[in-house]
C-alpha positions as CSV (number, residue, x, y, z in Angstrom):
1,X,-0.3,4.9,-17.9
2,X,1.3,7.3,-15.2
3,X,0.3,8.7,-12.1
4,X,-1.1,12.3,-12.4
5,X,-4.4,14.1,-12.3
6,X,-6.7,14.6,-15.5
7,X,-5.7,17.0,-17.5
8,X,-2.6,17.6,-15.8
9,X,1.2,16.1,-16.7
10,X,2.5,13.5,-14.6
11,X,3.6,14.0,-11.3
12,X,7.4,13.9,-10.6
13,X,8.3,11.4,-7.8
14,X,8.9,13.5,-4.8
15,X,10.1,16.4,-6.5
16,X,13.1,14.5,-8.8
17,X,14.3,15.7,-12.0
18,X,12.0,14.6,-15.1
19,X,13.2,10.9,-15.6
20,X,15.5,10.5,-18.6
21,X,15.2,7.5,-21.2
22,X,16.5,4.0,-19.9
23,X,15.8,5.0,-16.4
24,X,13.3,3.6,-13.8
25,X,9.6,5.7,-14.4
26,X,6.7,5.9,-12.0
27,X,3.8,3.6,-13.9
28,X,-0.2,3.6,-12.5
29,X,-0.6,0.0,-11.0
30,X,-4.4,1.0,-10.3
31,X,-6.1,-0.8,-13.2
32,X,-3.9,-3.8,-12.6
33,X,-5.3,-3.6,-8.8
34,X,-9.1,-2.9,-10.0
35,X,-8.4,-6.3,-12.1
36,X,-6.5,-8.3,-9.3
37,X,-9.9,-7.0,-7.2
38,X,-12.1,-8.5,-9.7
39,X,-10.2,-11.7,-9.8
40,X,-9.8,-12.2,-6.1
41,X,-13.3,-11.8,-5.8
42,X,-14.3,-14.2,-8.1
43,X,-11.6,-16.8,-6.5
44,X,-13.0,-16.4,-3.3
45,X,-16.3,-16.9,-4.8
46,X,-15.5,-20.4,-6.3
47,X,-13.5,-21.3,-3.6
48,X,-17.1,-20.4,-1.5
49,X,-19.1,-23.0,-3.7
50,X,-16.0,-25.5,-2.9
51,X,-16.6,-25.4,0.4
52,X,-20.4,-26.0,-0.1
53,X,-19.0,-28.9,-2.0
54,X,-16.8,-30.5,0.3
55,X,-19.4,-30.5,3.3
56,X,-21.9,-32.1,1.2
57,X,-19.7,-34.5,0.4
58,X,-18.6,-34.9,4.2
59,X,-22.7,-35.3,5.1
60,X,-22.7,-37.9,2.4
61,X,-19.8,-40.0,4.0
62,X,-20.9,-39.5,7.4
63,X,-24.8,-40.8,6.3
64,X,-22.5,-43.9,4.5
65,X,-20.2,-44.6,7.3
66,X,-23.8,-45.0,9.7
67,X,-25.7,-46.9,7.1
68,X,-24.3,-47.7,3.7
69,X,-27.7,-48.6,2.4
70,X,-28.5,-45.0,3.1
71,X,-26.8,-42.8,0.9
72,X,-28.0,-43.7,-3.1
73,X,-25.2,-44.4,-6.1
74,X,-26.3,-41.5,-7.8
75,X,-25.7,-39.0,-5.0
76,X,-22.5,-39.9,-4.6
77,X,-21.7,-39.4,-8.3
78,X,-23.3,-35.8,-7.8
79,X,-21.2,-34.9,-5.6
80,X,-17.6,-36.8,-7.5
81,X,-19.4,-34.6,-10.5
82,X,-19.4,-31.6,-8.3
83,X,-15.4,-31.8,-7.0
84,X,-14.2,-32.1,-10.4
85,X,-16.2,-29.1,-11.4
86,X,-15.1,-26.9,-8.9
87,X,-11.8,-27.9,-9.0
88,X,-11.5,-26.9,-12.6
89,X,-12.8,-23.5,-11.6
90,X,-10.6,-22.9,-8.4
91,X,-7.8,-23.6,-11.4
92,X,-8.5,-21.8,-13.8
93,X,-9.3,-18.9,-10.9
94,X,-5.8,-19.5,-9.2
95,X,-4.0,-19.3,-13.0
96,X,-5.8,-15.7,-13.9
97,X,-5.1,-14.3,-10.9
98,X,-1.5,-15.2,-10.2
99,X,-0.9,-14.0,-13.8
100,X,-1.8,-10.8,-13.0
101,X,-1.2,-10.5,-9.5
102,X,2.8,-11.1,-10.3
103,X,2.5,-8.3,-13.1
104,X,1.1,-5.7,-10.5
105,X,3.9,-6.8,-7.3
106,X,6.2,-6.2,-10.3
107,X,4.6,-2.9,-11.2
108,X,4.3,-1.6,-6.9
109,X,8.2,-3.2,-7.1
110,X,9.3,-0.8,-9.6
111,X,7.5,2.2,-8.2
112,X,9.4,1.4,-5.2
113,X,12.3,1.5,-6.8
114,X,12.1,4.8,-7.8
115,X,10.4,6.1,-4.7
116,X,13.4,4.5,-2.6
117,X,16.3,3.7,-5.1
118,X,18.2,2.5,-1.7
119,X,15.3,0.9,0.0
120,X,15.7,-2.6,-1.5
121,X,18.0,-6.0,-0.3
122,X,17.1,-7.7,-4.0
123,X,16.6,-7.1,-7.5
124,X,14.2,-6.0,-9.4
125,X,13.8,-9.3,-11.0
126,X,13.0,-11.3,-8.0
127,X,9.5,-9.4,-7.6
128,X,8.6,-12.4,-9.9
129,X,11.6,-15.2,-9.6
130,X,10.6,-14.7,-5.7
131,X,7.6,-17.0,-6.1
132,X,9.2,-19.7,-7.4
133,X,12.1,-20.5,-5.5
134,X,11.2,-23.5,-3.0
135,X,11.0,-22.8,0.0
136,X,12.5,-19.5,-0.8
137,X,8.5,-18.3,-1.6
138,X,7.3,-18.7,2.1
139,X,9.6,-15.3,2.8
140,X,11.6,-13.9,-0.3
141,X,8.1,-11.9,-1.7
142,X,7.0,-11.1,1.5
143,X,10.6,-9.4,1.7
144,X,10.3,-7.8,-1.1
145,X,6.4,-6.6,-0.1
146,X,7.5,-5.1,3.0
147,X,10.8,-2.8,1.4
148,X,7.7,-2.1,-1.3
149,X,5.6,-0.9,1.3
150,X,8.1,0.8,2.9
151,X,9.1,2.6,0.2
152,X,5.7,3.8,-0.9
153,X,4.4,5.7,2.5
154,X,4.1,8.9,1.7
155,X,6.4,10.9,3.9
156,X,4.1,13.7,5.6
157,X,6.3,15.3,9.0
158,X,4.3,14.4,11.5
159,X,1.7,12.4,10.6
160,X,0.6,9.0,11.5
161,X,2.1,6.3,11.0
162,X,0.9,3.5,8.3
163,X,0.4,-0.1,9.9
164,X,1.5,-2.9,7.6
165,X,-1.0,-5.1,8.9
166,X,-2.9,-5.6,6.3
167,X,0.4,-6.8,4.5
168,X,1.3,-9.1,7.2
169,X,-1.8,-10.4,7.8
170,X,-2.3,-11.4,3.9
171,X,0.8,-12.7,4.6
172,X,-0.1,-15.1,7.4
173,X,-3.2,-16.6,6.0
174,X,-1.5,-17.3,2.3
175,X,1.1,-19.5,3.7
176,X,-1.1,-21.1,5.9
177,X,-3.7,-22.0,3.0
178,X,-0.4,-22.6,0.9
179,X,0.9,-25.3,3.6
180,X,-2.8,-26.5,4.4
181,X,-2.5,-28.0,0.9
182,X,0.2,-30.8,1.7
183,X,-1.7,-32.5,4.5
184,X,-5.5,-32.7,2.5
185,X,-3.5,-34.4,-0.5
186,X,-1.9,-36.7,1.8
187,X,-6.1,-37.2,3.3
188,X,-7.3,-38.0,-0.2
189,X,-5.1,-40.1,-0.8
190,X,-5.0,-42.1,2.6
191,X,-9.2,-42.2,2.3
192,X,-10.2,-45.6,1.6
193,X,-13.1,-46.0,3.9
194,X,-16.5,-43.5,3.7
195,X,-14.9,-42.4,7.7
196,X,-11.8,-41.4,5.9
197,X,-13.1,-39.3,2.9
198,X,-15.1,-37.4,5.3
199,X,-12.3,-36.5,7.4
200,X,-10.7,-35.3,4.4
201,X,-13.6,-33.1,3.0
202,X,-14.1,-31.7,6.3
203,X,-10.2,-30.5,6.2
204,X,-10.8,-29.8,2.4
205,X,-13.6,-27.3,2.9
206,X,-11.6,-26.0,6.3
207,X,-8.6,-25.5,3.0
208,X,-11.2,-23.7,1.2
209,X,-12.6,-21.7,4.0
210,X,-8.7,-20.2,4.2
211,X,-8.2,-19.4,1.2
212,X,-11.4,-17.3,1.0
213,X,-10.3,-15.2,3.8
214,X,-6.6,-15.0,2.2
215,X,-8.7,-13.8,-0.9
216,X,-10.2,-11.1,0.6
217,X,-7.3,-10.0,2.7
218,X,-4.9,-9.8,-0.4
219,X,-7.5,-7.4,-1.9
220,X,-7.4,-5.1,1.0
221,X,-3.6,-5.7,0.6
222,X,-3.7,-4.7,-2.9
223,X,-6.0,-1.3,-2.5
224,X,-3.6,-0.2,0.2
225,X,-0.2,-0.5,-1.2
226,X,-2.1,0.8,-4.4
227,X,-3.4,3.8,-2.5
228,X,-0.1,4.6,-1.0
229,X,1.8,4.3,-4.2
230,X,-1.1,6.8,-5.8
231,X,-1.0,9.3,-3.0
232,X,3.4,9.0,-2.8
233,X,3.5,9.7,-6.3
234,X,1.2,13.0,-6.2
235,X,3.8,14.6,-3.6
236,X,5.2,13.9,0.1
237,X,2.0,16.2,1.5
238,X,-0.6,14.7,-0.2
239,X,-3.0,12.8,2.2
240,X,-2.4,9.3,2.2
């Protein structure tokens, strides 16, 4: 699907010739970002009852750690039930939405392309191949975000100027949930007293608690390069 109004042809991108076959086309990523809204919702959702998980499972060490006699067999296995649970869900959440998360950055990264043939330090390729380069993925996509952003503010003489923040904050909190994920696998696996495993849910459920806010900022993330792409492609006065 294009950009362009209903019942109306395509917009051109900023008032370039008609793009001929084989070469680089303006293409809607809005549905992609309606899903990606869905999705992030619904990770920060599970990663919500995770949370929930992981304290109750900190109270329960704590309550064993004071008086093993107090905390029953069966609670315990509630809660063991409960992580496994949730950790499929936070799975099967994290696979859905990186699917489509990499086909919309690959989406804006086109549109940029055509918005700013010049504007770019890497391939279109890397929009994807970014993300899994170690090390590389703690700054290569957030490279290519910010020429994508760049490249898809709407150029209006004179008016404000667009903040990247909510880029660079989504930014900031992904790699710190991404790097918070190293030191609770190396709690879990160090836990061998009830005083240890609590320790480790407490910093499993402070994991959890940054992920749901890098959830939410990615959607805001998401809407606004979305937005700017829409309102770039509809002409360099349109209100962004």
């Amino acid at each position: 699907m294009s950009f362009g109004t209903p019942g109306s042809p395509p917009a051109p991108a900023l008032g370039r010739p008609p793009q001929l076959s084989g070469l680089p086309v303006l293409r809607s990523p809005q549905g992609l970002a309606l899903a990606l809204t869905v999705l992030l919702s619904a990770a920060a959702v599970v990663n919500v009852a995770a949370t929930a998980v992981s304290l109750y499972t900190w109270a329960l060490m704590r309550d064993a750690a004071a008086d093993p006699a107090a905390v029953a067999a069966d609670a315990v296995h509630r809660a063991e039930l409960a992580a496994v649970m949730v950790s499929s869900f936070q799975m099967l959440a994290l696979l859905g939405t990186a699917v489509v998360f990499l086909v919309w950055f690959h989406r804006v990264r086109a549109n940029g392309q055509v918005f700013r043939p010049d504007g770019f330090s890497l391939a279109g390729g890397w929009a994807v191949g970014s993300w899994f380069v170690p090390l590389g993925n703690f700054f290569l996509p957030y490279r290519i975000a910010k020429e994508t952003w760049r490249a898809s503010v709407p150029l209006v003489p004179g008016g404000p100027a667009v903040s990247s923040a909510p880029l660079t904050s989504w930014w900031i909190l992904w790699v710190l949930s991404a790097l918070s994920n190293f030191p609770a696998r190396e709690l879990y696996q160090r836990a061998d007293t009830p005083e240890r495993l609590g320790d480790a849910a407490a910093f499993d459920a402070f994991c959890d608690l940054l992920t749901v806010a890098a959830a939410v900022l990615a959607v805001l993330f998401v809407r606004r390069l979305t937005a700017l792409q829409h309102a770039k492609a509809l002409g360099p006065y349109a209100a962004g």
